[in-house]
C-alpha positions, 0 to 999 in steps of 0.5 A: 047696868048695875054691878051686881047684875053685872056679876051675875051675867059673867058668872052666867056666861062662865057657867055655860062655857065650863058645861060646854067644855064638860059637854065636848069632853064627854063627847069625845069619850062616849057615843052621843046617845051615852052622852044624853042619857048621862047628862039626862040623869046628871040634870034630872037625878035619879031615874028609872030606864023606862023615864029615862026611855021617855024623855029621850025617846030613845028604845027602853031596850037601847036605854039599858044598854046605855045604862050598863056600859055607864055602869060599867064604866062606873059613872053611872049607879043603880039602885035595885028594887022595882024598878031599878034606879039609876043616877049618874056620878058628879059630872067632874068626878065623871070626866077624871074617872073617864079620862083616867081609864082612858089614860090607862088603855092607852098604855097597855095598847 
């Protein structure tokens, strides 16, 4: 196997490790459904919540539920207009924002 081949397949390998560290990091902080709807959007880029509903198949009703909490914990936008749009924060940006509000519940408990 050629060297450059070589790098690929390692650089490869090291890309699927870091996505699954960032995938297990989520899922300790959000439910699994939260989880698949950031990480629909996170791949897929901007969506709207009836899209987002069918790729999923998950109820449109539950999908804006989703969407909100992700709003609110600010990993997640919207651009409104018709239909609203949704799109999901660098998934790094993401984990420090979740982390960070983690932290800060936390100490006040």
């Amino acid at each position: 196997m050629n060297t450059c081949r070589k790098s690929e397949i390692e650089f490869d390998n090291r890309l699927n490790e870091i996505n699954e560290i960032n995938r297990n990091i989520l899922e300790y902080l959000l439910t699994p459904n939260q989880v698949e709807v950031y990480l629909h959007l996170n791949k897929n880029g901007t969506k709207t919540a009836t899209s987002i509903s069918e790729s999923l198949r998950i109820s449109r009703t539950e999908i804006y539920d989703i969407l909100n909490n992700l709003q609110q914990r600010e990993i997640v936008t919207s651009a409104y207009g018709k239909p609203t749009k949704f799109n999901a924060v660098e998934i790094d940006d993401a984990i420090t924002i979740l982390i960070d509000k983690e932290i800060i519940q936390n100490k006040d408990a």
